[in-house]
C-alpha positions as CSV (number, residue, x, y, z in Angstrom):
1,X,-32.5,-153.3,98.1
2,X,-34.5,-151.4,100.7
3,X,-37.0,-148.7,100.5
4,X,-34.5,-145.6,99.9
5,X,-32.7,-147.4,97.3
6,X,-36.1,-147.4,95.3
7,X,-36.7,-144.3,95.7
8,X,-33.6,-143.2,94.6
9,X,-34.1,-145.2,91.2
10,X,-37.5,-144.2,91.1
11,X,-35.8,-140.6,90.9
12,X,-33.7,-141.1,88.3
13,X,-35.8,-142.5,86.1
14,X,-38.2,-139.6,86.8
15,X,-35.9,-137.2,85.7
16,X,-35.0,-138.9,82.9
17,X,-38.5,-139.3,81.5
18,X,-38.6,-135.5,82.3
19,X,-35.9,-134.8,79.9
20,X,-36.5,-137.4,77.4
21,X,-40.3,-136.1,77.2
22,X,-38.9,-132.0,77.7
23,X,-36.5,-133.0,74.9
24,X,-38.5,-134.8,72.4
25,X,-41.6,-133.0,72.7
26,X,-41.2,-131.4,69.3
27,X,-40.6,-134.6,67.6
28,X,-43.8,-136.1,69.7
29,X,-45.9,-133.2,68.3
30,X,-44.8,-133.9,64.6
31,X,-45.9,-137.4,64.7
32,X,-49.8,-136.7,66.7
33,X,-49.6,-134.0,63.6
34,X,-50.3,-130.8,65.9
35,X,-47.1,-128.7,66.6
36,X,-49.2,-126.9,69.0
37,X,-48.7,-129.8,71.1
38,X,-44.9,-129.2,72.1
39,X,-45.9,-126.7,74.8
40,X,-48.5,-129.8,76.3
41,X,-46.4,-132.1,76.0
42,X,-43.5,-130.4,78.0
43,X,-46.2,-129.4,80.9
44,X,-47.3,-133.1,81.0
45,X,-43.3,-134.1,81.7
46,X,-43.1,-132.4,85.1
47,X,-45.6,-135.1,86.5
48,X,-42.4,-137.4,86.4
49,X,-40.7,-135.0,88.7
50,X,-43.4,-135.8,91.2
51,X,-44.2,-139.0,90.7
52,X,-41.2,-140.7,92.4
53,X,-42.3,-139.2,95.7
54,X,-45.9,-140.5,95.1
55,X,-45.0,-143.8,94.3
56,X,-42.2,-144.4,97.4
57,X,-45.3,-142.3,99.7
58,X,-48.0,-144.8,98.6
59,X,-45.7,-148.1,98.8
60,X,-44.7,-147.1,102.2
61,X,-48.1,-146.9,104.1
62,X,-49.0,-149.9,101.7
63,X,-46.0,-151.8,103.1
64,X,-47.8,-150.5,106.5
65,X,-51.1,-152.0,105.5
66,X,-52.5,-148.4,105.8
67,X,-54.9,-147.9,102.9
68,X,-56.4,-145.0,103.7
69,X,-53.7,-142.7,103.0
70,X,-53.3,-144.7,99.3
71,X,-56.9,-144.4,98.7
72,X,-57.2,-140.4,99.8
73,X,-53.5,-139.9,97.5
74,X,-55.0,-141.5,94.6
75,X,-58.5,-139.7,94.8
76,X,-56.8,-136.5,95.3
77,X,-54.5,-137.1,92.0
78,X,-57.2,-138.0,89.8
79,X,-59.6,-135.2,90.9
80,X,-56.9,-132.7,89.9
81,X,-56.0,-134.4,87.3
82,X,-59.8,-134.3,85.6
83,X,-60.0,-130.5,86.4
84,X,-57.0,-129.8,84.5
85,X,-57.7,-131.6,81.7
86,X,-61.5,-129.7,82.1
87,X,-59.6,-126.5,82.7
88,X,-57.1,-126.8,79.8
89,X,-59.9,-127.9,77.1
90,X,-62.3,-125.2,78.5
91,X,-59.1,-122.7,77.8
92,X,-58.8,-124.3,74.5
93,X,-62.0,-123.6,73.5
94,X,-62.2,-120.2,74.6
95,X,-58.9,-119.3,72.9
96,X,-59.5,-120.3,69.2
């Protein structure tokens, strides 16, 4: 297999974690015991959409022994990632 052929699995298994998660969210939400999850839960399956093209970005200019690009991807990912979650509980909060 080369590069594109991983990608393209990588993209199929994206979107079908997207509709698995999309799908099931309801039944997710029954079992953490919060039905006020389902509309999380479906916002948290989009990052599958993306992550395909993160993961065949990174493994390319790792295959190219360029770190930096990794390293500045990864930082910028978890960064926004912590100020949603902030954002979201801080919304929370404010709204009950």
């Amino acid at each position: 297999m080369i590069g594109r052929d991983y990608c393209y699995v990588l993209v199929i298994l994206g979107i079908s974690l997207f509709l698995l998660i999309e799908g099931s969210a309801g039944f997710l939400a029954k079992l953490m015991g919060d039905p006020q999850l389902i509309c999380l839960i479906q916002n948290v399956g989009w990052m599958y959409l993306l992550m395909p093209f993160l993961a065949s970005g990174r493994g390319f200019y790792q295959g190219l022994f360029d770190m930096k690009k990794t390293s500045y991807s990864q930082l910028i990912e978890q960064t926004v990632r912590v100020i949603v979650i902030i954002l979201a509980a801080y919304w929370d909060k404010k709204n009950k």
